[in-house]
N, C-alpha and C positions, 0 to 999 in steps of 0.2 A: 349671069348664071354662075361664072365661079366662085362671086362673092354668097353667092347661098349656100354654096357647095360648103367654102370658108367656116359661115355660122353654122353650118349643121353640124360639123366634124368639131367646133368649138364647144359646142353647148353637147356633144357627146363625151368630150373630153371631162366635163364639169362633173354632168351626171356620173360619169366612172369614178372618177374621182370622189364623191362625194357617197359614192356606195361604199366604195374601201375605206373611208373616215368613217362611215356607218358603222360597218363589219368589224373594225377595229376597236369602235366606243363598244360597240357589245361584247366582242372579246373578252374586255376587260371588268365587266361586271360583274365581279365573283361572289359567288353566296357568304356569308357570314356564318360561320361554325363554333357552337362553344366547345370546349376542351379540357382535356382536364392531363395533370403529368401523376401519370401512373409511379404510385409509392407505397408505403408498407398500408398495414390494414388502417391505422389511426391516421394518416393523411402524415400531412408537414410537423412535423415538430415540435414546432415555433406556432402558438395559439392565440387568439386574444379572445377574449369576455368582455362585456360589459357587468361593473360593480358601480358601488355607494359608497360614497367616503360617508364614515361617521362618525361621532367622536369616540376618542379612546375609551371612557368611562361616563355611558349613559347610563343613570336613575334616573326610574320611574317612580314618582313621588305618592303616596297614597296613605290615607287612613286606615288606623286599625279599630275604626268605630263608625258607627253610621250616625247619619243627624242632617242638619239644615248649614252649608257652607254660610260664617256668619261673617269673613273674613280673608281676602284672597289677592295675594300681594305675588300675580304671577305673571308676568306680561312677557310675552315671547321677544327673545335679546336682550331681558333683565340681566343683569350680573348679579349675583348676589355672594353674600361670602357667610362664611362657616358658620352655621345659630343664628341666621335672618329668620323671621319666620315666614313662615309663605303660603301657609291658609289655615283657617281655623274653624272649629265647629260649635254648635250652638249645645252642645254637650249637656241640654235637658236631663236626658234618662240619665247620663253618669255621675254628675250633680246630685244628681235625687238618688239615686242609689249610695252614694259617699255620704251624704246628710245621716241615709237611715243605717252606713253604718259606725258614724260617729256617733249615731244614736244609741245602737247597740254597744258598744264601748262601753261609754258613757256608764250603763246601766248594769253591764257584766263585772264594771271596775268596783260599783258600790255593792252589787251583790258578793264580789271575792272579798270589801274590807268587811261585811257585815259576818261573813262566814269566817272573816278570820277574828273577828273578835267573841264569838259566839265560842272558834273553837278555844278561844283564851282563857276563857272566862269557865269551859266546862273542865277544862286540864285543872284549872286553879283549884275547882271543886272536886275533883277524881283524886287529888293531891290530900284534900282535908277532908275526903271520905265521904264527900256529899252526894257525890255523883256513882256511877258503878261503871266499869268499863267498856262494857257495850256503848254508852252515852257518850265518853271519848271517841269512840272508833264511829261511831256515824256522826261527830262532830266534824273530823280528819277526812271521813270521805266527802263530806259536806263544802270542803272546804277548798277539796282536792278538785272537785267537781268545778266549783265557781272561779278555780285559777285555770282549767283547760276552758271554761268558756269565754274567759278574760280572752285568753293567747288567740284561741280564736279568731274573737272579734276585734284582737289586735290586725293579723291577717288579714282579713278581710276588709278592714277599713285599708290597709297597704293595698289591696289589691283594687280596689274603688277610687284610690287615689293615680294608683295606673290607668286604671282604664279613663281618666281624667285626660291623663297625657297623649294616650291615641288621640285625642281630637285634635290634635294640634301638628303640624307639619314644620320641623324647621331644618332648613338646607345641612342635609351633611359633610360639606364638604364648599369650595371656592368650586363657582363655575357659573352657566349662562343660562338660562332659561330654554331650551330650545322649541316647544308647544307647551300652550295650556288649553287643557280639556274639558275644564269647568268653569262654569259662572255663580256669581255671590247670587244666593239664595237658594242654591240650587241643591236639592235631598241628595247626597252623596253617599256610598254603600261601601261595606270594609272592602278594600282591594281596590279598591277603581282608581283608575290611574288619574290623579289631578295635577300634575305638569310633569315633563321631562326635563331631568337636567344637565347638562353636557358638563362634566365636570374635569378638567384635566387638560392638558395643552396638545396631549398624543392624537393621532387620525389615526381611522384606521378603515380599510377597504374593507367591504363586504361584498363577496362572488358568490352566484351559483354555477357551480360543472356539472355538466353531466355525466353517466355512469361512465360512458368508454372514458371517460379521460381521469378522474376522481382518483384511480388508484395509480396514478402517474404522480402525482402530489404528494410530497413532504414536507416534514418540516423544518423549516430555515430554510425552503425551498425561494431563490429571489426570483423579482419580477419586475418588469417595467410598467409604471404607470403613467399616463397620461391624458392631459383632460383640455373638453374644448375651450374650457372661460379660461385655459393658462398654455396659450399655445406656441408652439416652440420649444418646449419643455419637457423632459423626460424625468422622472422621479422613479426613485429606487425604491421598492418594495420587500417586505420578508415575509411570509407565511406562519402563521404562529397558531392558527386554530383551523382544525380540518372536521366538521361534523362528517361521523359515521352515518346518521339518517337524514333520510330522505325529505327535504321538504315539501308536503303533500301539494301545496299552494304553489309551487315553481317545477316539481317535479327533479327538482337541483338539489346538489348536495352544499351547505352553505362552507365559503372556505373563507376564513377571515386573514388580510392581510395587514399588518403595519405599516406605516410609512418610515422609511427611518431617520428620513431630513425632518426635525419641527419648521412646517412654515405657517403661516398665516392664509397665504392662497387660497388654501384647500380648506373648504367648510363643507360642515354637513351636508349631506342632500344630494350635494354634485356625484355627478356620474363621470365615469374613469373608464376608460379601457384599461384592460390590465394583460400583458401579454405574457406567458409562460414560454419557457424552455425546456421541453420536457425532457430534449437530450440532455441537461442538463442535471435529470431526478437521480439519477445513479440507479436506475429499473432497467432491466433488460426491454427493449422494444419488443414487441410482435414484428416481424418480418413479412408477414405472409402480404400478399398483393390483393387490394379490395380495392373493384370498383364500383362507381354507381349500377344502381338497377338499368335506368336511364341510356345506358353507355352500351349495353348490350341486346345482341337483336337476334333472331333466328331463322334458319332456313332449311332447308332440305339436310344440308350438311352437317347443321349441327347450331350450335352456339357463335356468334360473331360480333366482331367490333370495326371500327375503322379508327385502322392507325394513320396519324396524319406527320405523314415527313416533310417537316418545317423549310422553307428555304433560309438561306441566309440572314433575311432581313429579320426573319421572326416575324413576321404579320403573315403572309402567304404560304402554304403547305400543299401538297397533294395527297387525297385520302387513300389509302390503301385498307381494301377490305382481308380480315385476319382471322382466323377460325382458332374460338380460343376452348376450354376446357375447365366449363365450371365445377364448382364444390358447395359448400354450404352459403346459405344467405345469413349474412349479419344485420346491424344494425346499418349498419353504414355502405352495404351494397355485397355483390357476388363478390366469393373466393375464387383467384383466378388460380385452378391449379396449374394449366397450362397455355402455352399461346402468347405470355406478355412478359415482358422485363419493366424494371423498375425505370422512371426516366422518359419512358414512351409518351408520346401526348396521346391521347384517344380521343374522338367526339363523342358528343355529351349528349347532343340533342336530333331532331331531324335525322334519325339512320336511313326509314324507309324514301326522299332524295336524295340521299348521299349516291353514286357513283365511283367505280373503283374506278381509281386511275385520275379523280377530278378534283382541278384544282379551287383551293378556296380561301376565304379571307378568316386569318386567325383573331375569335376577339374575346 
């Protein structure tokens, strides 16, 4: 009998014990809260973008004549150097146009020597009285006439022989090929772009910002660049081009950066973070405190948030609910006019389970 007694009071022992291990793991299960550390109306400072490295000195290679590509020496990571040629066109019509006007030449030249001998010959007679002076003076204009249609057609075969030369592409400059956009036989039209070419050893980042930040941007403004094919590495940057408009396509204002180290690393196309300091712009900041829409909830009382006082560790907080005192809605969330200090963490997400007083997991 005692020994039942024994196993009873044991296997009670277990069960107790084993609810307070229970009680204890659930204790500890605390919810997960996003956060955010309440600061001036543009957030942190310190920003980063994604940009393009590109090359310093991109041409876009194209004709100033249309025709039939007869000839196209353009393959992408070609090098080519200063007067290689690098497509050409079948220059039909310009041809034929420059024949008819060598042809006219040709024919204005022997009408100005006929008209000047004509006028030689009546002077020679107006001189020994054979002629009367009217016959002079429309010999002169006669002659006048056949020398502007000379010059003329001088011009115009100069300008036939130009338009000769638009068919033809040759590299401006030492540099690499970076795309070709057209293939040999292909009807090409004036302007159309038939290759890119990277010419020059400079990089340079190309960002879009958006509006809040855009007027935070100067110029000689640095920055730090960094990319993922060169990791461990931080590259210096200088801002040297700020477009004023808008790019309709990105909705971004484009802001071009320099590299100011020449390496070789960095080739076109790669993608960079590019991080800004805007304390840095010599602008006065906005001060005023903005936060998410998200971050803010309401009740009978009014406007609220929950402010979360951190413990020590920095992972765990307990929320404290706060009745704050909005203003205007921005871009980037309520004006808090009162209720919050800079520095405060707030929750971000999940208001309506939050609990005053309740502890939670910061992530």
């Amino acid at each position: 009998m005692k020994l039942n007694i024994h196993i009873i009071i044991a296997a009670m022992l277990i069960a107790f014990i084993g609810c307070k291990e229970e009680v204890k793991e659930k204790k500890e299960v605390l919810r997960p809260v996003n956060f955010q550390v309440v600061g001036s109306s543009e957030g942190a400072q310190i920003r980063t973008f994604s940009g393009v490295a590109k090359a310093g000195d991109e041409i876009e290679l194209s004709f100033r004549a249309t025709g039939i590509i007869t000839k196209l020496n353009a393959k992408v990571g070609q090098k080519v150097k200063k007067g290689d040629l690098i497509a050409k066109l079948d220059n039909v019509q310009a041809n034929l146009a420059y024949e008819q006007s060598l042809s006219a030449l040709n024919s204005s030249e022997s009408s100005m020597n006929t008209a000047k001998s004509s006028l030689n010959r009546i002077k020679s007679l107006y001189e020994k009285g054979s002629n009367s002076l009217s016959d002079l003076e429309a010999a002169k204009n006669a002659f006048q006439n056949a020398m502007d249609q000379y010059e003329s057609a001088k011009r115009n075969k100069s300008i036939q022989q130009t338009q000769i030369s638009y068919g033809y592409i040759y590299a401006p400059s030492d540099g690499l090929i970076a795309s070709s956009n057209s293939d040999l036989n292909e009807n090409a039209n004036t302007g159309q772009v038939i290759a890119v070419l990277n010419a020059g050893k400079q990089k340079n980042i190309v960002v879009g910002l958006p509006e809040n930040v855009i007027n935070k941007v100067v110029l000689g403004m640095h920055t730090e660049l960094s990319f993922s094919s060169i990791p461990n590495e931080q590259i210096k940057g200088t801002v040297i081009e700020i477009s004023p408009v808008l790019d309709a396509n990105s909705s971004t204002y484009p802001v071009k950066i320099v590299i100011e180290e020449t390496t070789e690393l960095v080739k076109p196309g790669m993608t960079a973070s590019v991080t800004f300091n805007f304390g840095e712009s010599g602008i006065e900041q906005d001060k005023r405190i903005i936060i998410p829409v998200k971050a803010v909830g309401e009740d009978g009382k009014g406007n609220f948030v929950f402010i979360i006082n951190a413990d020590a560790d920095n992972k765990t907080g307990i929320v404290k609910k706060q009745q704050i005192t909005i203003g205007e809605l921005t871009n980037e969330g309520f004006i808090v006019e009162k209720g919050l200090e800079q520095g405060q963490l707030v929750a971000t997400a999940g208001l309506q389970t939050l609990l005053d007083g309740q502890k939670v997991k910061l992530q």
